[in-house]
N, C-alpha and C positions, 0 to 999 in steps of 0.2 A: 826509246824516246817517245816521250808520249807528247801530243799535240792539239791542242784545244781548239777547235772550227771557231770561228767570228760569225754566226749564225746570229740573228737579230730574229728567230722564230723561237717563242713564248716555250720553254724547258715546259718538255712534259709533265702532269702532274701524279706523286703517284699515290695510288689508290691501295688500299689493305686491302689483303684475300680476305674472300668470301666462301672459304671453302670450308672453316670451321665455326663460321658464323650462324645462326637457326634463321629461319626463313622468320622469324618474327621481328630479329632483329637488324638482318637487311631493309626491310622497307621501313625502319625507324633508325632519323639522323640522330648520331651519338648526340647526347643530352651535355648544354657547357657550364661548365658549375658555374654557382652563382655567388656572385661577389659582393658581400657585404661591406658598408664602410664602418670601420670601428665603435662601438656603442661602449659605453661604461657600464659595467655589470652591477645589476643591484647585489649587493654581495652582504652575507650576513654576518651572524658575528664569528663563526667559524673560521668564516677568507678571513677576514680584519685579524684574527689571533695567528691565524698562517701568514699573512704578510708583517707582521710582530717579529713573531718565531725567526723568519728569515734574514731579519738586522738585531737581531739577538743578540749578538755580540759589540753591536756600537748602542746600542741601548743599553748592555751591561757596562760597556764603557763609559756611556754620562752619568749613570747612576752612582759608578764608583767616581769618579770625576767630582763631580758634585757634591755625592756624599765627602769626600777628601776636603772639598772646599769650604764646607758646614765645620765638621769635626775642626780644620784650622782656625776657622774664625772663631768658632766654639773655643777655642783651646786660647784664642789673645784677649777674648772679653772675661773682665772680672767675674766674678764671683758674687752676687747679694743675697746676702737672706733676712729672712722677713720675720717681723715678728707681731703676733696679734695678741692687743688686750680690748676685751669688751667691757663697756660701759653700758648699762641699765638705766635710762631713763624714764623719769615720771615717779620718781621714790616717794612715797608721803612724809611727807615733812611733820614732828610731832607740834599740837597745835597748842598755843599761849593763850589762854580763854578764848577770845575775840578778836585775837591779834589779826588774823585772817581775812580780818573786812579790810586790814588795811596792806597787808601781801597776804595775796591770795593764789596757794598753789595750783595749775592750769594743769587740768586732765590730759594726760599727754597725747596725741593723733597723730595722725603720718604727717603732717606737716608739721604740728614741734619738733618730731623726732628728727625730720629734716632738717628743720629749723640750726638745732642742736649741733647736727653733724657739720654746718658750715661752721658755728660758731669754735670747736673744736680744731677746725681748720686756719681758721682767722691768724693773721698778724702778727697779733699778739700774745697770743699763746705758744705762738712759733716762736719769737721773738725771744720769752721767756725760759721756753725750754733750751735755746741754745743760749743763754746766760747761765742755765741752772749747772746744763751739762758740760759747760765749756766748750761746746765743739767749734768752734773758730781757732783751738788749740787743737784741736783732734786729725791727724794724717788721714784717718779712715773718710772724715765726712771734709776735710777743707784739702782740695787739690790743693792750693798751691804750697801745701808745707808735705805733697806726696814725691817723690822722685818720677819723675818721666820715664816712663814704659821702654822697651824696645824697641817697638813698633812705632812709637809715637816720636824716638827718638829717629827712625829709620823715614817716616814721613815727614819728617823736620823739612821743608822746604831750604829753610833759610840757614842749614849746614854746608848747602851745596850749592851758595851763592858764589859767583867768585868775587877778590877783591874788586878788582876793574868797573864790575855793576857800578858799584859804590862811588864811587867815583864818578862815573857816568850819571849818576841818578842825581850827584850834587848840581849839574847844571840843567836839570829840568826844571821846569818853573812850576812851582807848588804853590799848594794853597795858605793865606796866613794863617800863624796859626794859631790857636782860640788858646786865650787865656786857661792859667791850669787852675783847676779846682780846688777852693780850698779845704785844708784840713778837716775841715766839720764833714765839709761834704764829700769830700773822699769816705770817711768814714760811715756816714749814712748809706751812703751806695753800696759799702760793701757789708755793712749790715744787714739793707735788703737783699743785697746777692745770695748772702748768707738763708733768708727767709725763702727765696726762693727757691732755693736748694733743697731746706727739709719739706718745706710743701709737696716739692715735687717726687719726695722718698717715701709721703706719707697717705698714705690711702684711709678713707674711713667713708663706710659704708653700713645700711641698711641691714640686719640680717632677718631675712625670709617678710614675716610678717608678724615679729613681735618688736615691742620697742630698745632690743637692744642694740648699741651700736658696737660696729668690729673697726677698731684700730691698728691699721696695720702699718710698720715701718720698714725700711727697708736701708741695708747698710750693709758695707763687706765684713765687717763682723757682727758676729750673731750676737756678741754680749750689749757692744752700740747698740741693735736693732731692737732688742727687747729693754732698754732702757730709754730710749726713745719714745719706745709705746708706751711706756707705763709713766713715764715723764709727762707725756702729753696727758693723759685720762687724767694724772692726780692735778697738776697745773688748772684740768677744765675743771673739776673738779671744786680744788680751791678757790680759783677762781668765781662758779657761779656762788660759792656760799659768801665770799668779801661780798661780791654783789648784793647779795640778802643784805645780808652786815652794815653795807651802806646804805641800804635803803632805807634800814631800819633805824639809823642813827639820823637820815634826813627827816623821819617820822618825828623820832622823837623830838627833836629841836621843832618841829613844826608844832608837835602838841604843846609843847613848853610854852612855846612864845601865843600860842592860840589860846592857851590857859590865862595867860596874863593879861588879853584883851578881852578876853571874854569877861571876867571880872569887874574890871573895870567899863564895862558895855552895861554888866549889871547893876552895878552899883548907880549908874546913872539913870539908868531908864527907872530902877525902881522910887528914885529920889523924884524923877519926873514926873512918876503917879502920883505920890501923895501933893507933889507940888501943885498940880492939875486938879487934885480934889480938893483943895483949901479953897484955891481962888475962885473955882468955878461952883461953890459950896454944895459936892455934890454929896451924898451918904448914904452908905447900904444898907437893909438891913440884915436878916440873915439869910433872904434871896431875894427881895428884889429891894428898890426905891422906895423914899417917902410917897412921890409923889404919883408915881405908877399905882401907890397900895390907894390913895385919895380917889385916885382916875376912878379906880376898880371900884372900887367902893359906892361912886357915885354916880359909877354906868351902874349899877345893881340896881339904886334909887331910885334914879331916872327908869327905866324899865319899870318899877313897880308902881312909881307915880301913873306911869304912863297909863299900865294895865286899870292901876284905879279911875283913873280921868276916863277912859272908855267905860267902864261899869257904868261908872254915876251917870254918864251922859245918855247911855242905851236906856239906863231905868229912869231917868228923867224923860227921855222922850216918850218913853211906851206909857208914860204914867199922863204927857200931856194926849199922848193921840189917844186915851183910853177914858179921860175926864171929860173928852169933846163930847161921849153919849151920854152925859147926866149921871146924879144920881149913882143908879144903879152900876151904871159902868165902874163910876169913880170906885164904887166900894168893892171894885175886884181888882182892883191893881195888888199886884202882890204884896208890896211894903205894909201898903191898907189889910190885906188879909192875914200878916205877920203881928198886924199892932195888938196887944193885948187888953190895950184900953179900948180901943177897938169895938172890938171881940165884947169884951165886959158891957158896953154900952148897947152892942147891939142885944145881949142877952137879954139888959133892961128893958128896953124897948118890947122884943118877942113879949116879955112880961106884962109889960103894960097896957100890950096890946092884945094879948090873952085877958089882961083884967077887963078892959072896956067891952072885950067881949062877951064876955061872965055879964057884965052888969048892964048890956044891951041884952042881952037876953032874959037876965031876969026882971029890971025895970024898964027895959024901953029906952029908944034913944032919946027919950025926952027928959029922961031922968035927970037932976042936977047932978048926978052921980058919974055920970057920962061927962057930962061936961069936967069934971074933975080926971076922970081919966082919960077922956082927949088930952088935957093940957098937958098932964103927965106924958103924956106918948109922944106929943109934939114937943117938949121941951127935950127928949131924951132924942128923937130925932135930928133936933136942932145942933145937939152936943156931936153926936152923932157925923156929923156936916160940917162941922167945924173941925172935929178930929182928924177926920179926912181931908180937907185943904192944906191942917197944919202939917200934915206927911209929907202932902206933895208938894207945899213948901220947902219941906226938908231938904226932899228930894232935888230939889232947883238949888238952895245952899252947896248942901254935899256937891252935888258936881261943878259949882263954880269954887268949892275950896281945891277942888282936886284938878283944879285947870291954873290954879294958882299957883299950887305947890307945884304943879308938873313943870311950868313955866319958870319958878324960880331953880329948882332943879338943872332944867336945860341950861339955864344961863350962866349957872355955877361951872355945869360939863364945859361949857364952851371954853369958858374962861378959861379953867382946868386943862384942855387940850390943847392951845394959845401956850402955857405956862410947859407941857409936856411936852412939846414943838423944840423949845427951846433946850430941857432938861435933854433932849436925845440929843439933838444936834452934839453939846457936851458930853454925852456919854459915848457914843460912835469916838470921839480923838480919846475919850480915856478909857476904851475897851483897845482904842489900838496900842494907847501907851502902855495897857495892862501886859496885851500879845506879847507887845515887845520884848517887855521885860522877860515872860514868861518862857518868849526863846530862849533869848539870852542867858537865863538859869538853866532850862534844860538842854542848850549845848555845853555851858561850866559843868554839870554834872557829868556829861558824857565823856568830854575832854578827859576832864578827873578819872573818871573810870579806865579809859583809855590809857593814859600816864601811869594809871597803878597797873595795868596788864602789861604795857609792854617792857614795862621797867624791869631792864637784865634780860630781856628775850633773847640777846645777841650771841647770850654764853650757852642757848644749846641749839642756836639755829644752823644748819647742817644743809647742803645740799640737796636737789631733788635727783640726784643721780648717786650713782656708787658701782664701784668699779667691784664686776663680778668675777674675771677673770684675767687676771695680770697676767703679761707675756711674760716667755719664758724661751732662754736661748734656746734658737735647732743648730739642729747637724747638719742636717741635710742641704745646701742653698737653694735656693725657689727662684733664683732669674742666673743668669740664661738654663731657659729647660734643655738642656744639652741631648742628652738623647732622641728627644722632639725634633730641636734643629735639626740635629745628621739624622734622622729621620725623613723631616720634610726635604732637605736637600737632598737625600737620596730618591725620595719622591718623586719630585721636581723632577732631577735627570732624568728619570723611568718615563715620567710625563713629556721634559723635553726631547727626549730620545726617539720615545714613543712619535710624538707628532715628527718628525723630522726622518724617521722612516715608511710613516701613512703619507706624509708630502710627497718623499721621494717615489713611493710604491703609487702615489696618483699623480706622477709627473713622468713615470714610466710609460712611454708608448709604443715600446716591444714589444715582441713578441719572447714567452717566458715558454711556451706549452703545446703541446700539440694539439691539443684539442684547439687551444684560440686560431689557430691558420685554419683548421679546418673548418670551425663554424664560419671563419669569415672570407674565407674563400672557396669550401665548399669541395676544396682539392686535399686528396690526399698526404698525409705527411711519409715518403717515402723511407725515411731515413735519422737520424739523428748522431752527429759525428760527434764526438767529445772534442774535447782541446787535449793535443798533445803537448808535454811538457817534459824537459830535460833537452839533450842534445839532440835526440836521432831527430830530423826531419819527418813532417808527418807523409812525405811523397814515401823516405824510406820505412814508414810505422807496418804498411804492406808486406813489405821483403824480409824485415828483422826481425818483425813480433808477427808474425800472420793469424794468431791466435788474439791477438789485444781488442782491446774494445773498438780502435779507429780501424782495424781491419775487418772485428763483422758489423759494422757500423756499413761500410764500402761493399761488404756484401749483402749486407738489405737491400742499400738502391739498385745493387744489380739485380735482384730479384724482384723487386720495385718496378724496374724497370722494363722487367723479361716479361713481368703480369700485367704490366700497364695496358698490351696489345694481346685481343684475345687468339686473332688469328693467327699471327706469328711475332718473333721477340723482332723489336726493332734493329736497327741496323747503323743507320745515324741519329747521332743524340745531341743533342745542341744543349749545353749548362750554361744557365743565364741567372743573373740578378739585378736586385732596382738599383745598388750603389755601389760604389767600389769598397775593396778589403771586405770584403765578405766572404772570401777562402773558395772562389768559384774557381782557379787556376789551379790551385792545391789538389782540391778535388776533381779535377780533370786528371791533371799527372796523377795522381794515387789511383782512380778509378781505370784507368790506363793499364796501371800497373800489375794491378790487382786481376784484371782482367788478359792479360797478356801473360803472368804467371802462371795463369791457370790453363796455358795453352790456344788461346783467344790470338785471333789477328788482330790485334787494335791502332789505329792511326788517330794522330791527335792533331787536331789544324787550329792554329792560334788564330784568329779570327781579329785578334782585340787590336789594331793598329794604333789604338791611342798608348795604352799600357802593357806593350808582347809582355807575360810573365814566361810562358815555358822555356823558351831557351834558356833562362836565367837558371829553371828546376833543373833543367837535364843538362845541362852546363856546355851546350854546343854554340855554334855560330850561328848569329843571325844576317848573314850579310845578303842571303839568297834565299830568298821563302815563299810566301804567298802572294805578294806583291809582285813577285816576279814573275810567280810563275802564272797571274789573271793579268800582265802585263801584255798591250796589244804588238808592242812591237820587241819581244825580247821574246827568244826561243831558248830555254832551259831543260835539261834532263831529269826530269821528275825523281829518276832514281840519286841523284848528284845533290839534291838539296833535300832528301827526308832524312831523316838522323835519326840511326836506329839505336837503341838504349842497351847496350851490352847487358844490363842488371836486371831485366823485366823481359826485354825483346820486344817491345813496344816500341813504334812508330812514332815521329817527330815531325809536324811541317810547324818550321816555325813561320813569326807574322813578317820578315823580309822586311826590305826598308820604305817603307810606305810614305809617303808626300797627301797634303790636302788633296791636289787632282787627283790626285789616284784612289780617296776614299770613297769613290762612285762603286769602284767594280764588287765589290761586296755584294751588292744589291745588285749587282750585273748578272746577265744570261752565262755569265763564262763561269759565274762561281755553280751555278747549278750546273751546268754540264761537268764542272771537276767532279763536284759531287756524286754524281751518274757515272763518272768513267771511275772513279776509285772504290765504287762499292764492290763492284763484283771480285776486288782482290782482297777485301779485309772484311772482317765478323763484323766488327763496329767502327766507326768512325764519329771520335765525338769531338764536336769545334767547343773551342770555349772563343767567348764573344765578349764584348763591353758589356760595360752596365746597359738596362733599358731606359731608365731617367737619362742618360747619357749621350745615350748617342741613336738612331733610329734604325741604324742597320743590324739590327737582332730582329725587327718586324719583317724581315723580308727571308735573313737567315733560317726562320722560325717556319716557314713555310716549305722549307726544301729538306730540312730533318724529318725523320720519322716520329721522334717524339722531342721534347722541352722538359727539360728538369732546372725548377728554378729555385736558387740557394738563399736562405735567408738566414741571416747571422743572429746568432740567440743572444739576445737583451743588448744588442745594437742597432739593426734595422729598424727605422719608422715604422709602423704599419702602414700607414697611410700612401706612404711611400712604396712597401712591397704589392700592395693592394693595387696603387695606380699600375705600376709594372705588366701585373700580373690582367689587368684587363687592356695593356696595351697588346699584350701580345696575343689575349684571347682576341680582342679584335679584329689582329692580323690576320685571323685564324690558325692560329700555331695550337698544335694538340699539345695538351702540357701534359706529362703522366703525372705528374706530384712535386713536391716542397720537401727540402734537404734542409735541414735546418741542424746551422754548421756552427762548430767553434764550442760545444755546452760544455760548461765550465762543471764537473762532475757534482763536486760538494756544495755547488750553488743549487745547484737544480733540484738535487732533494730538497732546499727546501721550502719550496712550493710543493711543497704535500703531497708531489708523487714519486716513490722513489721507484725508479726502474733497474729493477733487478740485471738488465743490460751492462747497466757500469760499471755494478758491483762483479762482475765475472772478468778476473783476470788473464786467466789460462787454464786450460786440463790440468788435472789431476794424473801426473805420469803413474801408469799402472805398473804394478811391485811385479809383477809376472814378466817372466824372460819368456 
């Protein structure tokens, strides 16, 4: 019987030998790993194609999924094919002399050619071509003369009404209801329905950057489709050249009737002229006027009068201011030095006055002789004197005739200008009745010209397009691109797949790896258990495979465990985690097992009063356990309530029947003296305890073991979670030797891109040699 003291003095603490310790390592306290809290790794494109890899198979699932989904839908939409005729716009039109000035073919640009393409498109062309084609008769282009699908028949709503609706709908109160349409307009409506229709089958666009246009139609058969297109190019076709046609007939009736006023415009205006020249007596000659030629004539006059009237007056003056000096003066006036009588008289004189001097010389002036030619000389003087007055006489005449004539002259002009005043006024209204006329005949001429050119231009006027390439049935149909679809739906899934395994892979806050525990808690990963699977229990994977992956799995952590402590292998081992079903009980009994087979004393003490699992593994009674035996007032036989395992020879306390008052003694002085009295009888004793999120009593357990091994469930446990844990109990100061990381699901785990050759070893290879 063993008996527990009620001592209330502080359980000694116990210390590791220093006997194999180096003196460098005595004076320096064991170093406590250091706990990080979770970070998101920059991860490149490698991780991202390994976290891919790893849902590989539900991403090949949406992919097929999807793809299936395409391909059916693919397989219930018709079938259309298409068909293109191009049209050439901007053709030269052959030209009818001058017809031109009055249609005139337009250089064609990217906006005619635009232009063009709406007009091809229009109304009325549409309109035309399904009169021409009949398609209002046609199954192919008019639903409702096609039979109803399957599918169309399968979403029929109103198959799978029932009677009763019916019924029930006749007493709800509706709307009145609108007058029905009539006949006309029923028919209008389904005409445009009709226009609506091929508009919407008909495509016509632009190609590249020359002016032709591509006509394309679209219909479930290929022969419709290409009669469509080439229905529409000829229709626009025809179309623009009637257009010519009528334009050119609205010409001509415009020349016609402009012909016949024009005529008649002329006939009048010219009858106006001569009207206007009678009455107003006016007469041309063969370039100008009577009275214009008069003007002319007697401005010419007038100027020459004028010039003479200044002569005479200048040589009248110079002749009086040249008479004022006598004599002498007078007989050098020019006219006086021109006169020939003049001249002749003064010769006389010279002579006569030579003679007097002859005969004063030779008789003397006393002579009678003398006195006879004095009188001569003075008589021819005298003549002499008078010639000269009568000049300048003259001269006084002459310039009063020629102030005469100048003056009647002017008076004539004047008159003449007065008279000419008048004649223009008259010719200004009959140069404009002349104009008039003159239009008037040169629009009749032009007209005429016009009338003779365009006459019959309509029998070879021809379109400025033409159709260079007629469609021509395909084979092949051009909507739905079938392939494309199940294609992109396959796509899609791959894409959908894809993001919905990077969600779930960045929604994962597990732990997948060994390396992630280590860098983030800094603590070794002592172990890695697989998941067993099939019937054997993994407590029995120990005893019936000892060779399997869950058995050296179980002897890593004991070796884990033996290396954890440099000085000597521990002795009590306390297996802890942050949350429940994390396979910490499993791993007690198996490690147990394992270790007791191998000849090991091992004792297992269920700790966990919330959740006992071992009695459950080793299939004893828990009526009498741990609870009884830290019990202050209840004396039990220690050897009466441990349950030894026939199958292993491993030790059993289980957790007894424990009460809230009674969840103190855990953390009591009684449980570390058990501790102290049952080690010196067993190699190992290892408690499995509650979770540490859980409950607090593994902080104080955690201090009376030798070492802490704490279990973290692969791609279950939080991290954050194992992490707080894991610095509860460094707190506590519980020495942890390492991290079990339990339950790894084999074929997952490769893949994450490390495959541990661990898993892959089933068993030895039995050796052929006896």
């Amino acid at each position: 019987m063993v008996y527990l003291p009620d001592s209330t003095s502080r359980p000694p603490q116990r210390r590791p030998s220093l006997r194999s310790v180096p003196a460098v390592e005595r004076a320096l306290p064991p170093a406590a790993p250091v706990l990080r809290p979770p970070v998101a790794a920059n991860e490149g494109l490698l991780e991202t194609l390994r976290k891919l890899w790893r849902w590989k198979r539900m991403i090949f699932l949406f992919a097929v999924a999807f793809g299936g989904i395409a391909a059916i839908v693919v397989a219930s939409l018709p079938s259309y094919y298409t068909a293109e005729a191009r049209v050439l716009v901007g053709v030269q039109a052959p030209r009818v002399f001058n017809a031109e000035a009055i249609i005139t073919d337009v250089s064609p640009d990217a906006e005619r050619v635009a232009d063009e393409g709406f007009v091809l498109q229009s109304r009325t062309l549409a309109h035309q071509v399904i009169q021409k084609l009949k398609l209002a008769d046609d199954p192919d282009f008019n639903p409702e003369l096609r039979k109803p699908s399957a599918w169309a028949r399968l979403m029929d709503l109103s198959a799978y009404k029932p009677e009763w609706l019916d019924e029930v709908l006749k007493w709800l109160p509706s709307k009145p209801a609108s007058p029905a349409p009539s006949p006309e307009q029923t028919a209008n409506r389904r005409e445009a329905r009709f226009v609506d229709m091929l508009l919407g089958r008909v495509d016509v666009s632009l190609l590249g950057r020359s002016h032709v246009l591509s006509v394309k139609a679209d219909a479930r058969n290929p022969v419709l489709a290409a009669n469509v297109a080439n229905s529409l190019a000829e229709t626009y076709l025809d179309h623009q050249r009637q257009e010519k046609v009528a334009a050119m007939d609205k010409v001509d009736k415009f020349l016609t009737g402009r012909v016949a006023e024009l005529r008649d415009l002329v006939r009048s205006s010219e009858s106006a002229v001569e009207e206007y020249r009678r009455s107003r007596g006016l007469y041309k000659s063969s370039t100008t006027g009577v009275t214009a030629q008069q003007l002319a004539e007697l401005n010419t006059q007038l100027i020459v009068a004028q010039t003479a009237k200044a002569e005479a007056e200048a040589r009248l003056k110079e002749a009086q201011e040249v008479s004022k000096g006598g004599l002498a003066s007078r007989e050098s006036v020019p006219e006086v030095l021109r006169s020939p009588l003049i001249a002749s008289l003064k010769e006389q004189q010279a002579a006569a006055d030579r003679k007097a001097a002859e005969v004063a010389a030779t008789y003397g002036p006393r002579h009678p002789m003398m006195a006879t030619a004095r009188a001569e000389a003075g008589s021819i003087s005298a003549k002499v004197n008078a010639e000269v007055g009568k000049t300048i006489e003259g001269l006084s005449r002459e310039a009063r005739a020629a102030e005469a004539r100048y003056q009647a002259l002017s008076q004539n002009f004047e008159r003449l200008k007065g008279t000419m005043g008048k004649v223009n006024e008259d010719t200004i209204q009959l140069d404009a009745l002349e104009r008039e006329a003159t239009v008037n005949r040169n629009l009749l001429d032009a007209m005429l010209n016009r009338v003779k050119q365009s006459s019959g231009a309509e029998n070879i006027l021809q379109a400025n397009a033409k159709l260079v390439s007629p469609a021509a049935p395909t084979e092949a149909p051009a909507y739905p691109p079938k392939a494309l679809i199940v294609f992109l739906g396959t796509l899609g899934g791959l894409l959908i797949g894809s993001a919905i395994a990077l969600m779930r892979e960045g929604g994962d806050h597990t732990f997948r790896r060994a390396d992630q525990i280590e860098s983030m808690s800094g603590l070794p990963v002592l172990a890695m258990t697989p998941q067993v699977s099939g019937r054997t229990a993994p407590t029995m994977e120990v005893l019936r495979h000892p060779t399997s992956a869950y058995s050296e799995a179980m002897r890593r952590l004991q070796i884990g465990i033996e290396l954890s402590e440099a000085a000597s292998s521990p002795k009590t081992i306390l297996i802890n985690s942050a949350v429940p079903s994390e396979g910490k009980s499993v791993m007690v009994a198996s490690l147990g097992r394992l270790l007791a087979s191998n000849g090991k004393r091992v004792l297992l003490i269920d700790c966990d009063w919330r959740s006992p699992k071992l009695h459950q593994i080793f299939r004893c009674n828990n009526k009498d356990g741990l609870a009884e035996l830290l019990g202050e007032k209840t004396e039990v036989m220690i050897d009466e309530i441990i349950h030894h395992d026939a199958l292993s020879g491993v030790d059993v306390l289980t957790s007894g029947r424990w009460s809230p008052r009674s969840a103190h003694l855990l953390s009591s002085q009684r449980m570390g003296h058990l501790v102290e009295a049952l080690s010196p009888h067993y190699d190992f004793i290892i408690l499995d305890t509650a979770p540490a999120l859980v409950t607090a009593d593994v902080l104080t357990l955690s201090r009376l073991v030798d070492k802490v091994v704490f279990v973290v469930r692969w791609g279950h446990t939080r991290q954050d979670a194992a992490i707080e844990a894991m610095r509860q109990i460094i707190d506590a100061q519980g020495s942890v030797a390492g991290v079990v990381l339990s339950r790894v699901v084999s074929h997952e785990y490769r893949q994450y891109g490390h495959r541990d050759p661990f898993f892959d070893y089933a068993r030895p290879v039995r050796s052929t040699f006896s």
